[in-house]
C-alpha positions in Angstrom: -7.6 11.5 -10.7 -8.4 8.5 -8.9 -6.9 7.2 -5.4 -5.1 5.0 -7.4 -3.1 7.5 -9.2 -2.2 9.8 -6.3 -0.4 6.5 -5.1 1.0 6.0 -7.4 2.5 9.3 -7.9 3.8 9.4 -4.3 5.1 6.1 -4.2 7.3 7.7 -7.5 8.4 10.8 -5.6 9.1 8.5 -2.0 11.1 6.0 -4.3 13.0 9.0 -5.8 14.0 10.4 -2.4 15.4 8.5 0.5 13.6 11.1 3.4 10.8 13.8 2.3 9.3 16.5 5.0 5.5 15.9 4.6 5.4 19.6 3.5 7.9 19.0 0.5 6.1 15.9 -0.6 2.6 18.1 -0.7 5.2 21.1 -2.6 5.9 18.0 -5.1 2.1 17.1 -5.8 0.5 19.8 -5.5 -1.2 19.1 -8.8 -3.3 16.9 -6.4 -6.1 18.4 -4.4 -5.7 18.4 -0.5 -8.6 15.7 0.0 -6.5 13.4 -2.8 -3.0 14.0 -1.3 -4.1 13.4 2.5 -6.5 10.0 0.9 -3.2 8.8 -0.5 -0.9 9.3 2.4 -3.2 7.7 4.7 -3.8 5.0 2.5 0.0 4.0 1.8 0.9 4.9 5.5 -1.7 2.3 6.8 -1.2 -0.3 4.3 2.4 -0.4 5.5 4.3 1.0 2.2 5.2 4.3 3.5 6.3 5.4 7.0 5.6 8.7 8.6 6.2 10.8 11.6 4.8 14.7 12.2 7.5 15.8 10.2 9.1 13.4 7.8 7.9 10.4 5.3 9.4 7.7 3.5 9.4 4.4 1.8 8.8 1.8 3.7 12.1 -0.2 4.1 10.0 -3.4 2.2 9.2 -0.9 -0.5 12.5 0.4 -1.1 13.8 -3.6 -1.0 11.3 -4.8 -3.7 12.5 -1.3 -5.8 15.6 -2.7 -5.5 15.3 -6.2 -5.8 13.3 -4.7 -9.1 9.9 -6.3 -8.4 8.1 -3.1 -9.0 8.3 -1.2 -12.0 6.8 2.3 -11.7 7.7 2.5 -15.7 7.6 0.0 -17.6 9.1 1.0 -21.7 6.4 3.3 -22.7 6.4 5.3 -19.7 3.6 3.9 -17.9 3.5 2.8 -14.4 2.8 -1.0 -13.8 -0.4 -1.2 -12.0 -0.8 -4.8 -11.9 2.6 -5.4 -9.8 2.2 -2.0 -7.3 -1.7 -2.9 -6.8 -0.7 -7.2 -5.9 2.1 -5.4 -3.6 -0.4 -2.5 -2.1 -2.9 -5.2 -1.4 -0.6 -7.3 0.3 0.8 -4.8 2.4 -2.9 -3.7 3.6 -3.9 -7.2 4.3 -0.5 -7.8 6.5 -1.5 -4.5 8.1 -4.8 -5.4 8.7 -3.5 -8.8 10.4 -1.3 -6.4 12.5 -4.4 -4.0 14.0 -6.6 -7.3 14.1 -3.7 -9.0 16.9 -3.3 -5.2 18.5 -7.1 -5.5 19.4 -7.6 -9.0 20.1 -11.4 -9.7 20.8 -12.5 -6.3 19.9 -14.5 -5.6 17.0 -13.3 -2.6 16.0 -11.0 -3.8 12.7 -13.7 -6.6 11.6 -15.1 -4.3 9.4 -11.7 -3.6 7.6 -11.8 -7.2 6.4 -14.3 -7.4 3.5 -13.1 -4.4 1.5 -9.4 -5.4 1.5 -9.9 -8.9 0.7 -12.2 -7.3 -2.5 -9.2 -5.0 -3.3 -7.1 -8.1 -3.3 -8.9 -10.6 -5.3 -9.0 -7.6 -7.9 -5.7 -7.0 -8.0 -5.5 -10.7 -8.6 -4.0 -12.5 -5.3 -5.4 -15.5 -4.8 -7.5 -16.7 -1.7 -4.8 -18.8 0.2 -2.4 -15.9 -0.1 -4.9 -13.9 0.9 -5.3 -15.6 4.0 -1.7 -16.4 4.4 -1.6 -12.5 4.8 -3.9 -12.4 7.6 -2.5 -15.2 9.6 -4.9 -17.7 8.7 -4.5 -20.9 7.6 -4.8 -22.5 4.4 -6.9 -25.4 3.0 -4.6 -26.9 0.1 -5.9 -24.9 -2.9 -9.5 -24.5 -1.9 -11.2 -21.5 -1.1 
């Protein structure tokens, strides 16, 4: 299994319960290895689509909105999970959270490095470069890159 999947597969189980204890959600994959659960959960909890305390997880509430709004569909009519939409909403979400750590540590250098690999995962997962930087806070230049 790729990171990818695990995601995918958690995002399923945090959509399907309103409030998991870490512990339960771990009971619930535990067809994942430890090093692929604890990848995942870092990855969605950073990227702003899950949120976590020591003790309990969740959806994010702008996960469980675009669930309900119907925006994602973890499965589409033959049963497979629509990778194109959760990967444009992942990315976004990383890039916004990104924008978030960059103002935390103004002037520091410590998140420049972030930068290069979520704006790769983004143009992959098809977002263009002006929404790109529109999720980072920086401006726009009408339609050029």
């Amino acid at each position: 299994m790729n990171l990818h999947d695990v995601e995918i597969e958690m995002i399923r189980e945090l959509l399907a319960e309103h409030r998991w204890s870490r512990a339960g959600l771990r009971v619930a994959l535990e067809r994942f290895d430890q090093q692929e659960f604890d990848d995942a959960f870092a990855s969605l909890v950073v990227a702003g689509v899950a949120d976590a305390d020591r003790v309990e997880v969740q959806a994010s509430r702008q996960l469980r909105h675009l669930a309900a709004l119907g925006v994602l569909t973890l499965d589409a009519p033959n049963g497979a999970p629509d990778a194109a939409t959760l990967d444009r909403v992942l990315a976004r979400q990383a890039l916004e959270a990104y924008a978030r750590r960059r103002a935390e540590h103004a002037g520091s250098t410590e998140v420049i490095g972030e930068l290069a690999p979520l704006v790769d995962r983004a143009r992959s997962a098809g977002l263009d470069m002006d929404t790109i930087r529109r999720c980072i806070g920086q401006p726009t230049v009408e339609g050029r890159v």
